[in-house]
N, C-alpha and C positions, 0 to 999 in steps of 0.2 A: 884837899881843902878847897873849898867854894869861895871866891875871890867874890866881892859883890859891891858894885856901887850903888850907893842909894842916894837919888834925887826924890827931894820933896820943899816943897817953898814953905809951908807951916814948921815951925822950930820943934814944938809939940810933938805935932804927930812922928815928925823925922825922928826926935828923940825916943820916942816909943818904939819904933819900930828899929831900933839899933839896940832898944834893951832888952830887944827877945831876941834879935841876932849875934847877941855878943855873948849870949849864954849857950849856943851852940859850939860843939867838939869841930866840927868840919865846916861850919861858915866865916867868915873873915869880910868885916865891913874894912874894906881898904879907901874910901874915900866919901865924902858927903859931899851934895851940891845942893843949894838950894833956887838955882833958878837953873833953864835950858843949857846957856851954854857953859856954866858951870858943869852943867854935867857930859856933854860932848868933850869940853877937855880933860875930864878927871878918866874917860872913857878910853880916849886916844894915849895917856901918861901912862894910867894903872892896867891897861889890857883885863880888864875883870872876865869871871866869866856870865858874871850875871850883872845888867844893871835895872833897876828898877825904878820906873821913874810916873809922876802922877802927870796928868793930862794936861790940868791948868798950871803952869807956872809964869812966872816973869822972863820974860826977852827972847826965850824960847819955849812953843809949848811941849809935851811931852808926846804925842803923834810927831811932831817936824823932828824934835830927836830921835825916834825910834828909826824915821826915816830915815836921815842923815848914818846913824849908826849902821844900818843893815845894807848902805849903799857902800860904805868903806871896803876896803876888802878883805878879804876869809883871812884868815878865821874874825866872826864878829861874835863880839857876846850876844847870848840871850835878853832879849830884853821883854821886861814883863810890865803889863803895866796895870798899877793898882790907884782903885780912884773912887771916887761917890758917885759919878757921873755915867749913868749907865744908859743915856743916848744913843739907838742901834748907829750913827752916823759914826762917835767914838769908836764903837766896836768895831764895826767894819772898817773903818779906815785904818786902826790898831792894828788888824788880821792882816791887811791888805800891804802893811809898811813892813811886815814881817815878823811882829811881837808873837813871842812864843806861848804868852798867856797875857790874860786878861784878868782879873781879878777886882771882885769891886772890896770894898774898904770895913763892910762888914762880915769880911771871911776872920774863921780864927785864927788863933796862933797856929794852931797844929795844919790850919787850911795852906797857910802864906809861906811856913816851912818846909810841906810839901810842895809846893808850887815850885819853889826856888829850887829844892834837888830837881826837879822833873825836867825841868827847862835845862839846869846845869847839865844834864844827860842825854841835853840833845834833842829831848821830845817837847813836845807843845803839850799846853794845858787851857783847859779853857772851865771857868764854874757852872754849876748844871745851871744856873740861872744863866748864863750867856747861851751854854748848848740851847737853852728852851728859845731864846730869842732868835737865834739862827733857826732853828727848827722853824718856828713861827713864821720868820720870813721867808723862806725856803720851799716851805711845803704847797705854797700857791702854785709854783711853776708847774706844767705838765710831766706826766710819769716818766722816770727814769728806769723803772727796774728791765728794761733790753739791757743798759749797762753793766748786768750782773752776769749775762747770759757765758760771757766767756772768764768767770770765775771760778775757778776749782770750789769745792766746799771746805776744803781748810782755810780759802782767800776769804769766803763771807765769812767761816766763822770769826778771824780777823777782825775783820771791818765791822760785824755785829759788835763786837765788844769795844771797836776804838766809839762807836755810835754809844754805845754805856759810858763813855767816860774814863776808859780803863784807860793807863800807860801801857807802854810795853814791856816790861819787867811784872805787871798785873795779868795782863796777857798771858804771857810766858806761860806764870804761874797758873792762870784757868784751862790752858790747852795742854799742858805739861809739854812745854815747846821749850827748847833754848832760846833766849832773850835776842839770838843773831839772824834764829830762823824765822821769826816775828817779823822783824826789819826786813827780813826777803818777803814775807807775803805781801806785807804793808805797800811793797816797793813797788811788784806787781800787781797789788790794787789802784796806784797810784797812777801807774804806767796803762792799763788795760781802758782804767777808767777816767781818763783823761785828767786827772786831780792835781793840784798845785798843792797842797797842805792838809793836816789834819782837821782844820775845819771844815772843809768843803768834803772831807770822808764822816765826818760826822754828819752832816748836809742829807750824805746821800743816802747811808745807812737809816734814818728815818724816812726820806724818798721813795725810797726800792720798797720799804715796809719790813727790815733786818730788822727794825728797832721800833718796839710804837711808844708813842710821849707815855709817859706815864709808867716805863719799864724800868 
């Protein structure tokens, strides 16, 4: 079962999005907040493993939570954040505080239920409209493809598909790899290629030229 706090300051939306979570077999909204630090302590009570929370709220915004959350110590839920406001500033600062996805507010139902197992698994997620934004910013810097040079070809094929957008359990599935040996290549790409997180492997994988916009 998917433990999941959901912060959001709108009564509406919060409700809405608790009536497509409460029709789920394996989700469990185990607490509601509607402003920041409502949701820091519903976070530190209910140990969720997902909490979700929007950008703009009252007394605490949802970046200074994400932060606070991911600075407590391990194990820390996932925290995803979904919002209207898609300012590269929110984004990167989202990525940068540790949120395992980003999601803006017109994903579907089927989008945000994915999102929520993905992150609950450990992995980041990020919507091809965010990937496009990173990409966009990203791609000014000077060439990176020497960073590939001491990659095996199962490590780019890897990193070509985390550059697609795939999970690793999607992975898996397109390299007919076990979901554990994924996480070893991943780990090695991460390692070789100096990488802090799955965004910045998405970053580079359109960088290097693994991935061109538009694929």
């Amino acid at each position: 079962m998917i433990r999941v706090v959901l912060a959001e300051d709108h009564a509406l939306v919060r409700e809405g999005f608790r009536a497509i979570l409460d029709l789920q077999d394996d989700i469990e909204v185990v607490a509601e907040a509607e402003d920041g630090l409502q949701a820091l302590t519903a976070s530190a009570k209910h140990r969720p493993d997902v909490v979700i929370v929007d950008i703009q709220m009252p007394r605490l915004d949802g970046l200074t939570v994400t932060e606070r959350i991911k600075a407590q110590p391990e194990p820390t839920p996932a925290v995803l954040v979904l919002t209207t406001f898609d300012r590269d500033d929110y984004v990167f600062r989202a990525l940068r505080a540790g949120a395992a996805g980003f999601l803006l507010k017109d994903v579907t139902r089927n989008q945000l239920l994915h999102a929520i197992r993905v992150v609950a698994a450990g992995e980041e997620l990020l919507s091809p409209t965010i990937t496009r934004r990173l990409v966009e910013r990203f791609l000014r810097s000077p060439a990176t493809s020497g960073l590939l040079d001491d990659l095996t070809q199962r490590e780019r094929d890897v990193l070509r598909l985390v550059g697609r957008g795939l999970s690793n359990q999607e992975i898996a599935a397109e390299l007919v790899l076990g979901e554990a040996t994924v996480k070893t290549h991943l780990g090695h790409v991460f390692t070789k290629c100096g990488l802090r997180d799955r965004a910045q492997a998405v970053v580079l994988a359109y960088e290097s030229g693994l991935v061109a916009p538009g694929t």
